[in-house]
PyMOL Python script that loads the backbone (N, CA, C, O; Angstrom):
from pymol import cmd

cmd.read_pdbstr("""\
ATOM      1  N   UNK A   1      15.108 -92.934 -12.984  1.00  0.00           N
ATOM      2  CA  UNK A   1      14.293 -91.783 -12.625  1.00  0.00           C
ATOM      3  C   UNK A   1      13.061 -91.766 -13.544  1.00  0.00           C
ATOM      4  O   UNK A   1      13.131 -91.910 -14.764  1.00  0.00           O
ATOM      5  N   UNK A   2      11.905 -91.575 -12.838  1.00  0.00           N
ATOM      6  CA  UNK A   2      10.686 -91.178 -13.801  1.00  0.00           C
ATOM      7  C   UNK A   2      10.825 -89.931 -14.873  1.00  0.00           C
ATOM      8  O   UNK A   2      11.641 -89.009 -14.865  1.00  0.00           O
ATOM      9  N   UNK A   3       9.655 -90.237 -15.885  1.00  0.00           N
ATOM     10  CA  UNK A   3       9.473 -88.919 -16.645  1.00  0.00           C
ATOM     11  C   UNK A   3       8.767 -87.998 -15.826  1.00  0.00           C
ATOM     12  O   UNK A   3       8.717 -86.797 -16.090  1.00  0.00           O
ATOM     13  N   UNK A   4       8.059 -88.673 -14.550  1.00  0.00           N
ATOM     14  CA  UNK A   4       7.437 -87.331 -13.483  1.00  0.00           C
ATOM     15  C   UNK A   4       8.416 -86.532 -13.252  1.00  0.00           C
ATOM     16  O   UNK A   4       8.404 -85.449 -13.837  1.00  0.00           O
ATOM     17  N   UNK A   5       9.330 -86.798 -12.496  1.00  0.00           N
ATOM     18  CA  UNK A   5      10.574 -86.713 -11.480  1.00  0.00           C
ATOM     19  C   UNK A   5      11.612 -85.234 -12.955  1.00  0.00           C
ATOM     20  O   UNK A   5      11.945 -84.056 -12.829  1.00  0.00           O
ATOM     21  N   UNK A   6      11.740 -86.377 -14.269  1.00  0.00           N
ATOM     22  CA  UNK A   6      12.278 -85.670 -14.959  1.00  0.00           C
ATOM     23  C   UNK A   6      11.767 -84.197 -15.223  1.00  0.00           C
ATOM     24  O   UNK A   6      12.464 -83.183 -15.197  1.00  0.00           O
ATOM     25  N   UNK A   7      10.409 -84.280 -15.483  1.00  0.00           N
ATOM     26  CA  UNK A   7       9.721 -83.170 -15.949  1.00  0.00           C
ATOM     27  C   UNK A   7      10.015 -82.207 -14.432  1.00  0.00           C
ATOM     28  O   UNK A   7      10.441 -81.063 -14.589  1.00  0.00           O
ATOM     29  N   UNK A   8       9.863 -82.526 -13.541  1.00  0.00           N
ATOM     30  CA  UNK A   8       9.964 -81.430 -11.977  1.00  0.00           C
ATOM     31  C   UNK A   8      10.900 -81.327 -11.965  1.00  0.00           C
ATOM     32  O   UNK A   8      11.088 -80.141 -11.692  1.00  0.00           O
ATOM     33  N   UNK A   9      12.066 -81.939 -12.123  1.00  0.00           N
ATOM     34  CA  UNK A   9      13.485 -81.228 -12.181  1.00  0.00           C
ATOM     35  C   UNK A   9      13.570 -80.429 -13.386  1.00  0.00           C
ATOM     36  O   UNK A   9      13.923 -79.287 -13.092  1.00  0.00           O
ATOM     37  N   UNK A  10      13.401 -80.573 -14.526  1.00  0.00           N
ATOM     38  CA  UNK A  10      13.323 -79.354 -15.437  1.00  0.00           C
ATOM     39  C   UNK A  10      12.489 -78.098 -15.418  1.00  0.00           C
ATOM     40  O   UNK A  10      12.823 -77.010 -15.888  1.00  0.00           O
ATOM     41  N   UNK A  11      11.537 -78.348 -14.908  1.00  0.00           N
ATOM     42  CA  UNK A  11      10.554 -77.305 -14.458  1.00  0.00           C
ATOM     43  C   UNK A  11      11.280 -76.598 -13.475  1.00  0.00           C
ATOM     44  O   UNK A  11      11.350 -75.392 -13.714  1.00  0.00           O
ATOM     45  N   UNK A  12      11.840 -76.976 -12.444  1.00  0.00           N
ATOM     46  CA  UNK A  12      11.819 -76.214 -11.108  1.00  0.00           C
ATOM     47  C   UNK A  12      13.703 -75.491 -11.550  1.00  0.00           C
ATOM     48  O   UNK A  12      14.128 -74.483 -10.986  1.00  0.00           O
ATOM     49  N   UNK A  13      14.491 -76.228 -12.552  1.00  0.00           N
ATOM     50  CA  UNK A  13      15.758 -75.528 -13.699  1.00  0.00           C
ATOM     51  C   UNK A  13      15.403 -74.591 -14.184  1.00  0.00           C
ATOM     52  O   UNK A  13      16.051 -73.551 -14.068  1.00  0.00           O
ATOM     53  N   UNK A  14      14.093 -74.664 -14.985  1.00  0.00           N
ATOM     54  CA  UNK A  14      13.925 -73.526 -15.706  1.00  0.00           C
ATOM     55  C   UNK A  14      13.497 -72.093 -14.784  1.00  0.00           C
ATOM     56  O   UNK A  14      13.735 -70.940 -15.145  1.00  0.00           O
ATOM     57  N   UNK A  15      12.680 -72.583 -13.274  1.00  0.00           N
ATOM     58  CA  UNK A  15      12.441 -71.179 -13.000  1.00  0.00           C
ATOM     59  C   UNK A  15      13.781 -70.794 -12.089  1.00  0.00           C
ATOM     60  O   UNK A  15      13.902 -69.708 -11.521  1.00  0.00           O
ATOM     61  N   UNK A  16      14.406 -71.471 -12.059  1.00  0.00           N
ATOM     62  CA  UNK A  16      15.381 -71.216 -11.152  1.00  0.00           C
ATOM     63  C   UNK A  16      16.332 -69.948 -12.363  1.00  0.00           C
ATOM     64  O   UNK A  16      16.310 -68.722 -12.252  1.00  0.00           O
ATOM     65  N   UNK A  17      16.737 -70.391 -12.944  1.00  0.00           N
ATOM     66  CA  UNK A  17      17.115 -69.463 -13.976  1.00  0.00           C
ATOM     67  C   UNK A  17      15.817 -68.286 -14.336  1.00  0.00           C
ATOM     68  O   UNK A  17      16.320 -67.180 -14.529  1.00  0.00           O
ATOM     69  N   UNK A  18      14.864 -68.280 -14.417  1.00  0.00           N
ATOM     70  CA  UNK A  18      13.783 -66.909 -14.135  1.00  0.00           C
ATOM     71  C   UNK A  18      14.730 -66.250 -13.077  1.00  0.00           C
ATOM     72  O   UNK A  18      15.502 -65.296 -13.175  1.00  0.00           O
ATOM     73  N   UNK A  19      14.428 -67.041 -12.075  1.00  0.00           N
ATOM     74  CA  UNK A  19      14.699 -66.072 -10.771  1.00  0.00           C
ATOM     75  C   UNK A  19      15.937 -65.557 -10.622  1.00  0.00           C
ATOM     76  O   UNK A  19      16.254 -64.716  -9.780  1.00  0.00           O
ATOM     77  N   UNK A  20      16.725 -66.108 -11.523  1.00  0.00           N
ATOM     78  CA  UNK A  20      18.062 -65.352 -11.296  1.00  0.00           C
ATOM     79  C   UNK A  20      18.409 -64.111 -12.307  1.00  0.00           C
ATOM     80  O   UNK A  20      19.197 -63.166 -12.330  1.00  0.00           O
ATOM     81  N   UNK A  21      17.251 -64.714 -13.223  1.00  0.00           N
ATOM     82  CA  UNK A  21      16.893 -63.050 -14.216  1.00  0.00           C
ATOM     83  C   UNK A  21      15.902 -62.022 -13.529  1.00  0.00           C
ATOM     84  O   UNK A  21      15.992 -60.841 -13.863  1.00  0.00           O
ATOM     85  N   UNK A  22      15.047 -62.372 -12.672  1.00  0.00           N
ATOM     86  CA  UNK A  22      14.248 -61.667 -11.913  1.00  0.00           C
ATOM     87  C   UNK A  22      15.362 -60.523 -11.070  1.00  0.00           C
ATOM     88  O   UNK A  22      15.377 -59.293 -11.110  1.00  0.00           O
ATOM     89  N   UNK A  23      16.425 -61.684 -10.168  1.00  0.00           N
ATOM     90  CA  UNK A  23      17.593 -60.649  -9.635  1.00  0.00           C
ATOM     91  C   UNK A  23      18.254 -59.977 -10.336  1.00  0.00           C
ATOM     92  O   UNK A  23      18.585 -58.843  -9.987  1.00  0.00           O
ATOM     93  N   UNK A  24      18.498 -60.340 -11.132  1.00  0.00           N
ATOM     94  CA  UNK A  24      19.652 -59.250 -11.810  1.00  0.00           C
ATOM     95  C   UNK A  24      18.778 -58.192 -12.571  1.00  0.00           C
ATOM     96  O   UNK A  24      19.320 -57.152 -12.944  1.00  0.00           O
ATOM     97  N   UNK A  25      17.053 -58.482 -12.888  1.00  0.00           N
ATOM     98  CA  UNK A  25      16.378 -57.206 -13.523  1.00  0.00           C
ATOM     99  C   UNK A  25      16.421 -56.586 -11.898  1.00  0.00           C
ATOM    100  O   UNK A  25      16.844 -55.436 -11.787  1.00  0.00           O
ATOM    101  N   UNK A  26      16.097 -57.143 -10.940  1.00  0.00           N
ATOM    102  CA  UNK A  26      15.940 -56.431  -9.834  1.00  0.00           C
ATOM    103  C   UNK A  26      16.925 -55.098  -9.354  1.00  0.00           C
ATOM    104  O   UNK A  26      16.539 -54.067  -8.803  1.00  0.00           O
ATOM    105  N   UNK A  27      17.979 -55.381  -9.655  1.00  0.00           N
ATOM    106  CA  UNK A  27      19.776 -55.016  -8.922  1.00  0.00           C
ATOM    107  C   UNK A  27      19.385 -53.750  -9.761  1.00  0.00           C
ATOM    108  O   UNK A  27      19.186 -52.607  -9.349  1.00  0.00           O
ATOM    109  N   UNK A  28      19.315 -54.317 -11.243  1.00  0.00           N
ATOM    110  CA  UNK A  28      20.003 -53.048 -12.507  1.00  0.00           C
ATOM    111  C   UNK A  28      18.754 -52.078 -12.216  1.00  0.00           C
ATOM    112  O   UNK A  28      19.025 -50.881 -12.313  1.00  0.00           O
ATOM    113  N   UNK A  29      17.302 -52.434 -11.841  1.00  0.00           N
ATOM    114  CA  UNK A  29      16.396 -51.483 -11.686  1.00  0.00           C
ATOM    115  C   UNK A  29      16.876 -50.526 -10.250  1.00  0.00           C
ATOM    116  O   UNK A  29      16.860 -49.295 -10.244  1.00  0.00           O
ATOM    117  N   UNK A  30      17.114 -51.016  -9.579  1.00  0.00           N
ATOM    118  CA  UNK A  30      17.606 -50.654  -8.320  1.00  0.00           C
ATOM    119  C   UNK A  30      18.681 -49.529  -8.409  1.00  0.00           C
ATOM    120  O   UNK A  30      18.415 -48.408  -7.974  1.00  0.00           O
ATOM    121  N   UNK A  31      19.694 -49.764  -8.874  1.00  0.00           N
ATOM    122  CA  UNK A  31      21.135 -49.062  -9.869  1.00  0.00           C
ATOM    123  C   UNK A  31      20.092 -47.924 -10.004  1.00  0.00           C
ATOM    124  O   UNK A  31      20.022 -46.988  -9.208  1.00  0.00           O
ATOM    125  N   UNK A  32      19.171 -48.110 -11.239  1.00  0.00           N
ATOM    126  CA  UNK A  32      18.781 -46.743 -12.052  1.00  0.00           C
ATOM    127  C   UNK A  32      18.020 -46.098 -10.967  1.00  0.00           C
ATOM    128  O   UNK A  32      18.360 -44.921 -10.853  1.00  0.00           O
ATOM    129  N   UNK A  33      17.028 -46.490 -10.057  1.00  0.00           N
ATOM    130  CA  UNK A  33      15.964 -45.863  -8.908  1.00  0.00           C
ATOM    131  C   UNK A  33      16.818 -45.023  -8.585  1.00  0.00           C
ATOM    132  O   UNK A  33      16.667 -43.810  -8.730  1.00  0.00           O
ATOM    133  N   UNK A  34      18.006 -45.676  -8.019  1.00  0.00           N
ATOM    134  CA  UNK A  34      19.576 -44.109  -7.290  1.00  0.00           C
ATOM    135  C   UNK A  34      19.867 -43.055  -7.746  1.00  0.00           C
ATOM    136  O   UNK A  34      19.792 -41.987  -7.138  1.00  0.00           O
ATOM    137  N   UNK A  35      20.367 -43.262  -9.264  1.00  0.00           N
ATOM    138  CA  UNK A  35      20.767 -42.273 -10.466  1.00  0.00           C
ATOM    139  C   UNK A  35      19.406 -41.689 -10.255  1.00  0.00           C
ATOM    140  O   UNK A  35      19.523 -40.538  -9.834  1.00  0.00           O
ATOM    141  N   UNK A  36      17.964 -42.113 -10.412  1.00  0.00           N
ATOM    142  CA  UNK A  36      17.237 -41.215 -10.775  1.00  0.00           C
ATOM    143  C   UNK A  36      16.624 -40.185  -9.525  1.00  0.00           C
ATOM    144  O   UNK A  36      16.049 -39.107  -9.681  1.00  0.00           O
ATOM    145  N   UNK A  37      16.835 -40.645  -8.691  1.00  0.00           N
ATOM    146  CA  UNK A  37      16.579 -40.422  -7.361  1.00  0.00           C
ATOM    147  C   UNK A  37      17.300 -38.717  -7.127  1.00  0.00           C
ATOM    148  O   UNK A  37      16.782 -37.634  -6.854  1.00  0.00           O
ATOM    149  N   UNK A  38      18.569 -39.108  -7.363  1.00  0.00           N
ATOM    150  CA  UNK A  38      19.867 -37.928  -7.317  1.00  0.00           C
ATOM    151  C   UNK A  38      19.710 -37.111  -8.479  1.00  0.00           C
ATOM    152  O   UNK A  38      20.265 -36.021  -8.618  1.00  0.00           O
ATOM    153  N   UNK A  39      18.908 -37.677  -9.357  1.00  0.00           N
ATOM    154  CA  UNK A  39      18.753 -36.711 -10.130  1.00  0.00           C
ATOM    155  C   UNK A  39      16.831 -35.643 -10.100  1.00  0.00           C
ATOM    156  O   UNK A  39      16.284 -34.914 -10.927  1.00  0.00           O
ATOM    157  N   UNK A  40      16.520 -36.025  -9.007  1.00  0.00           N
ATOM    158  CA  UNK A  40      15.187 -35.145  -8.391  1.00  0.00           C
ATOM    159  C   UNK A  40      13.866 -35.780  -9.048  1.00  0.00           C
ATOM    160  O   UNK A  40      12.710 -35.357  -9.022  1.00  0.00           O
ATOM    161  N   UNK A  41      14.380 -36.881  -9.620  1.00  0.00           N
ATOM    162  CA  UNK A  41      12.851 -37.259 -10.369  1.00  0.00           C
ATOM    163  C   UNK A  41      12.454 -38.292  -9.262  1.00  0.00           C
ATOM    164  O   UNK A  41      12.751 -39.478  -9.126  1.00  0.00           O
ATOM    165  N   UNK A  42      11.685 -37.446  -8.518  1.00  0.00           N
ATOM    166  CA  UNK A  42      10.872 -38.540  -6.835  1.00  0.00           C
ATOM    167  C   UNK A  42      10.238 -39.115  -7.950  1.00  0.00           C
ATOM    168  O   UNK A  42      10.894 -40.005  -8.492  1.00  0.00           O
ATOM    169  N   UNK A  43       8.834 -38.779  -8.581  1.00  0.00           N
ATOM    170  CA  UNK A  43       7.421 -39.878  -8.717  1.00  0.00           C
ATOM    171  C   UNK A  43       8.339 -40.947  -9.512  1.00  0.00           C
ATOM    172  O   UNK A  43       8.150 -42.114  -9.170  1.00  0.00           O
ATOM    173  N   UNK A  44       9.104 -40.772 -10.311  1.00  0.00           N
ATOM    174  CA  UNK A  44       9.779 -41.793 -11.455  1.00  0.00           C
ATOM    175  C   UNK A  44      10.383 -42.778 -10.355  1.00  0.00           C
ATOM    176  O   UNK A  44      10.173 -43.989 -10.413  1.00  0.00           O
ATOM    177  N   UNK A  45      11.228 -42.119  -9.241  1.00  0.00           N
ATOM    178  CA  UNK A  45      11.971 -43.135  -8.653  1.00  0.00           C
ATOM    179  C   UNK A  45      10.785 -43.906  -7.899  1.00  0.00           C
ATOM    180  O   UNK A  45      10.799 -45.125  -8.068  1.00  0.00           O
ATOM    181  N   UNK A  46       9.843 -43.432  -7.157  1.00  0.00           N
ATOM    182  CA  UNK A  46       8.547 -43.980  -6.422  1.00  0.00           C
ATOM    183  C   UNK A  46       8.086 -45.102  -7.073  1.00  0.00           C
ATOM    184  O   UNK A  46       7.813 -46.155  -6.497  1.00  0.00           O
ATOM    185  N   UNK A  47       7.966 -44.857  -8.570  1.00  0.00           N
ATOM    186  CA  UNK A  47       7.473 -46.332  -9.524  1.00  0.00           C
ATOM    187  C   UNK A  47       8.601 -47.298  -9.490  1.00  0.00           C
ATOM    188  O   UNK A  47       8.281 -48.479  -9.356  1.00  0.00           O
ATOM    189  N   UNK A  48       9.742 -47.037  -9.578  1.00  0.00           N
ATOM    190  CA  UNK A  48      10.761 -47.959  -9.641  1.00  0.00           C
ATOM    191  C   UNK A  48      10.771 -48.857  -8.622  1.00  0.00           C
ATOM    192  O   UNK A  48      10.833 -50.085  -8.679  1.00  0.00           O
ATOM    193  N   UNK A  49      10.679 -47.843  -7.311  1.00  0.00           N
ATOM    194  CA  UNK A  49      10.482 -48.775  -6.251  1.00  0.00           C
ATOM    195  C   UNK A  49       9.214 -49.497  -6.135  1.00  0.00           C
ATOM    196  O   UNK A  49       9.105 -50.345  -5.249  1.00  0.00           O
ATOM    197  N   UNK A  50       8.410 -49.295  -6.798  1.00  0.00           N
ATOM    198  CA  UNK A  50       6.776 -49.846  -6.780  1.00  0.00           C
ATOM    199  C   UNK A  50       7.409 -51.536  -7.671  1.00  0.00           C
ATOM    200  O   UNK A  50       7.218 -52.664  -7.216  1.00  0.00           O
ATOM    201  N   UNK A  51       7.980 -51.280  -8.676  1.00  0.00           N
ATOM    202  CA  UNK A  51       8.434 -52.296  -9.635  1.00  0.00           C
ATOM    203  C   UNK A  51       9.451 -53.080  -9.157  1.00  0.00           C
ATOM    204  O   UNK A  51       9.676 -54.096  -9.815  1.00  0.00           O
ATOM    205  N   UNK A  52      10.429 -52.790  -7.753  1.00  0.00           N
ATOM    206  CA  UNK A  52      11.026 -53.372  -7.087  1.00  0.00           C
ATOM    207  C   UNK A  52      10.096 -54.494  -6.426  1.00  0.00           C
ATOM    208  O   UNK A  52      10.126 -55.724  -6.470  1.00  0.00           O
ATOM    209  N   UNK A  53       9.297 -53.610  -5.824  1.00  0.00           N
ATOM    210  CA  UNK A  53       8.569 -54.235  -4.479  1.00  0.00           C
ATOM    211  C   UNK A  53       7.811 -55.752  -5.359  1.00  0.00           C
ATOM    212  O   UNK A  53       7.879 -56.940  -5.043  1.00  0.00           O
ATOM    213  N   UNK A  54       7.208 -55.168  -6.376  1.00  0.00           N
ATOM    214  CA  UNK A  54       6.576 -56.621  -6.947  1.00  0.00           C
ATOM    215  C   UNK A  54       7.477 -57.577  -7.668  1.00  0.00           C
ATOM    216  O   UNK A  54       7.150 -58.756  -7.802  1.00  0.00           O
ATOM    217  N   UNK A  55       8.710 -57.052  -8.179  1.00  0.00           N
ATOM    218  CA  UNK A  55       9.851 -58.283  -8.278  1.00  0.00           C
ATOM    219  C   UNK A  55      10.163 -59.123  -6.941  1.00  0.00           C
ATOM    220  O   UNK A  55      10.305 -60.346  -6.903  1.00  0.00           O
ATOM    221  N   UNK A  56      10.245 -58.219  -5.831  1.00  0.00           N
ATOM    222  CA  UNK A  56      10.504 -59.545  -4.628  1.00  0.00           C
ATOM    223  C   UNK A  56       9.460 -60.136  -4.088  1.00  0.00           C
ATOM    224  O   UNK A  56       9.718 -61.069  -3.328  1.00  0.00           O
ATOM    225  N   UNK A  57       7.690 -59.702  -4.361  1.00  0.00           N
ATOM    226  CA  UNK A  57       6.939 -60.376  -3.821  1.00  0.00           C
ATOM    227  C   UNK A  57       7.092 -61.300  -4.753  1.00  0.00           C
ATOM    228  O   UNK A  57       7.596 -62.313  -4.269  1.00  0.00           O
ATOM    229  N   UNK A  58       6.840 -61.394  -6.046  1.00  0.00           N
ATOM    230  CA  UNK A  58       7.308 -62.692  -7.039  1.00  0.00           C
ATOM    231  C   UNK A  58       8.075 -63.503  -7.298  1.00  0.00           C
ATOM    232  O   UNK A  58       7.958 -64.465  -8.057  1.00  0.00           O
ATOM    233  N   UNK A  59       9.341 -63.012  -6.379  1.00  0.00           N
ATOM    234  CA  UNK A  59      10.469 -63.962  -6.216  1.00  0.00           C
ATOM    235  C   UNK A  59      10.164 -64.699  -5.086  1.00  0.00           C
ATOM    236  O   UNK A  59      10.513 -65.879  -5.047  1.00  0.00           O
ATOM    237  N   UNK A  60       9.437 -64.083  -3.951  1.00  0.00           N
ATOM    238  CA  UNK A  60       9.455 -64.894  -2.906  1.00  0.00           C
ATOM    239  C   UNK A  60       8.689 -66.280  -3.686  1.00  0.00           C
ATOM    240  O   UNK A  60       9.250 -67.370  -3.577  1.00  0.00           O
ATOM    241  N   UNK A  61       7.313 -66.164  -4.513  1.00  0.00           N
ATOM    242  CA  UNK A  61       6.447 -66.592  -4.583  1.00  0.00           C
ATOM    243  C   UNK A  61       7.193 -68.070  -5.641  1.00  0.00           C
ATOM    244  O   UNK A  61       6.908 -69.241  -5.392  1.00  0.00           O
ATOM    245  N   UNK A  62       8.122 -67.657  -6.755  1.00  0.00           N
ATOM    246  CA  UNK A  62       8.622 -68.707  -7.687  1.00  0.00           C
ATOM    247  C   UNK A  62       9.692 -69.181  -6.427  1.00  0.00           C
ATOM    248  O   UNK A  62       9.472 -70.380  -6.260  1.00  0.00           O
ATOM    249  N   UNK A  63      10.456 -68.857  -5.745  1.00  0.00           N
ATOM    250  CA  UNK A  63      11.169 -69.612  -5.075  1.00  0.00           C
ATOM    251  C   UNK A  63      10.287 -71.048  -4.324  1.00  0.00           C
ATOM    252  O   UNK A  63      10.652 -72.223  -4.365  1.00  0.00           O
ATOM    253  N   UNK A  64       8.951 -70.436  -3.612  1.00  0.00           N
ATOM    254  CA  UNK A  64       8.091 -71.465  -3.140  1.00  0.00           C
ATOM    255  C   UNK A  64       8.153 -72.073  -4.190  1.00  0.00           C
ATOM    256  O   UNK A  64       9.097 -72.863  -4.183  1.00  0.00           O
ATOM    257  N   UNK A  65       7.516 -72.075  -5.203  1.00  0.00           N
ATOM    258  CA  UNK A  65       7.281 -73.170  -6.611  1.00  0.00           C
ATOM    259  C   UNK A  65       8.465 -73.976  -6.409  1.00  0.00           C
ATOM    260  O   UNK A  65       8.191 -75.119  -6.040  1.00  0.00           O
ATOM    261  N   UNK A  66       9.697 -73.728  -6.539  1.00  0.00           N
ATOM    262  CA  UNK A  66      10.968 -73.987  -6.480  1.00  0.00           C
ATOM    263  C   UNK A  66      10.813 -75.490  -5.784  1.00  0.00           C
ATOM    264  O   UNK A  66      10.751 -76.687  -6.064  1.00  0.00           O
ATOM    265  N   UNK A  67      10.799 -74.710  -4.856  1.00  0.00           N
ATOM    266  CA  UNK A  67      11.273 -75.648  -3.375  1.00  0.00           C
ATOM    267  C   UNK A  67      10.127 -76.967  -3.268  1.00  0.00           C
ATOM    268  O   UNK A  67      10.292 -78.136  -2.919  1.00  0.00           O
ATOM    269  N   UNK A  68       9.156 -76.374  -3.634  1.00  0.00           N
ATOM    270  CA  UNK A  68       7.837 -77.410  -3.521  1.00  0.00           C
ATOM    271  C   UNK A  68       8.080 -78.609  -5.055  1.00  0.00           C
ATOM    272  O   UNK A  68       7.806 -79.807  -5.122  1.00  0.00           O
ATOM    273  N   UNK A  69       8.429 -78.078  -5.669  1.00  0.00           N
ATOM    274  CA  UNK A  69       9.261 -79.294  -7.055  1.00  0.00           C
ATOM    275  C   UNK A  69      10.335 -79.720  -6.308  1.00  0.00           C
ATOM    276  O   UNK A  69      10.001 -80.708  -5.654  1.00  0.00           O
ATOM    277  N   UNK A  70      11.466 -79.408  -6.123  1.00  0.00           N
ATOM    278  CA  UNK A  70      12.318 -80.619  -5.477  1.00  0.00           C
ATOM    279  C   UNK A  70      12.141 -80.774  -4.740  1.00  0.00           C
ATOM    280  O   UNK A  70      12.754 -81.804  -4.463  1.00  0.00           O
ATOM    281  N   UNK A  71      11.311 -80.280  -3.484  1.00  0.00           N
ATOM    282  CA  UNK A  71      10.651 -81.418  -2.478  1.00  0.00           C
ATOM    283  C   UNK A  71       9.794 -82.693  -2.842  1.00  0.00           C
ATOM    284  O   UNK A  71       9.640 -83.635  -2.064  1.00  0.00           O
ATOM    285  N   UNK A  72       9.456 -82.647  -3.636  1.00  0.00           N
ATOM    286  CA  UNK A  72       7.997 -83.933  -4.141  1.00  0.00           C
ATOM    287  C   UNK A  72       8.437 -85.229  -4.619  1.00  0.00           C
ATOM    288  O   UNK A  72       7.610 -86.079  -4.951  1.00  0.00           O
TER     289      UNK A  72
END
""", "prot")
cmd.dss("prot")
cmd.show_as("cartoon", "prot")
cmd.util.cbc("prot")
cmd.orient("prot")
C-alpha cells in the first residue's frame, strides 16, 4: 500500500471517529432541548435546535469527505 493510500485511510479514521463524536454531542444535546423544552424555556430550546440543525448539516458534509477518501 502507498503512503498516499496510507495517509487517506487515516484521514478518512480520524473523521470517522469526529463523526461519531458529532452523534453522540448531537443525541446528548437533543436529551437536554426536551428537559428544557418541558421545562418552558422555548428561546433556549429554539437555540438548541438551531445547534442541532448545524451538527447534521456538518455531518452530512464530513460523511461526504468520508466517502470521497475511501473511494479514491
Amino acid at each position: 500500500m502507498s503512503k498516499h493510500q496510507d495517509y487517506k485511510i487515516a484521514t478518512a479514521d480520524a473523521l470517522t471517529l469526529l463523526l461519531h463524536n458529532q452523534h453522540a454531542l448531537g443525541a446528548s444535546i437533543e436529551e437536554i432541548t426536551h428537559w428544557i423544552s418541558e421545562s418552558g424555556a422555548g428561546n433556549v430550546a429554539d437555540n438548541a435546535v438551531a445547534a442541532l440543525e448545524t451538527l447534521d448539516r456538518n455531518a452530512q458534509a464530513i460523511t461526504g469527505a468520508i466517502m470521497r477518501l475511501r473511494n479514491l
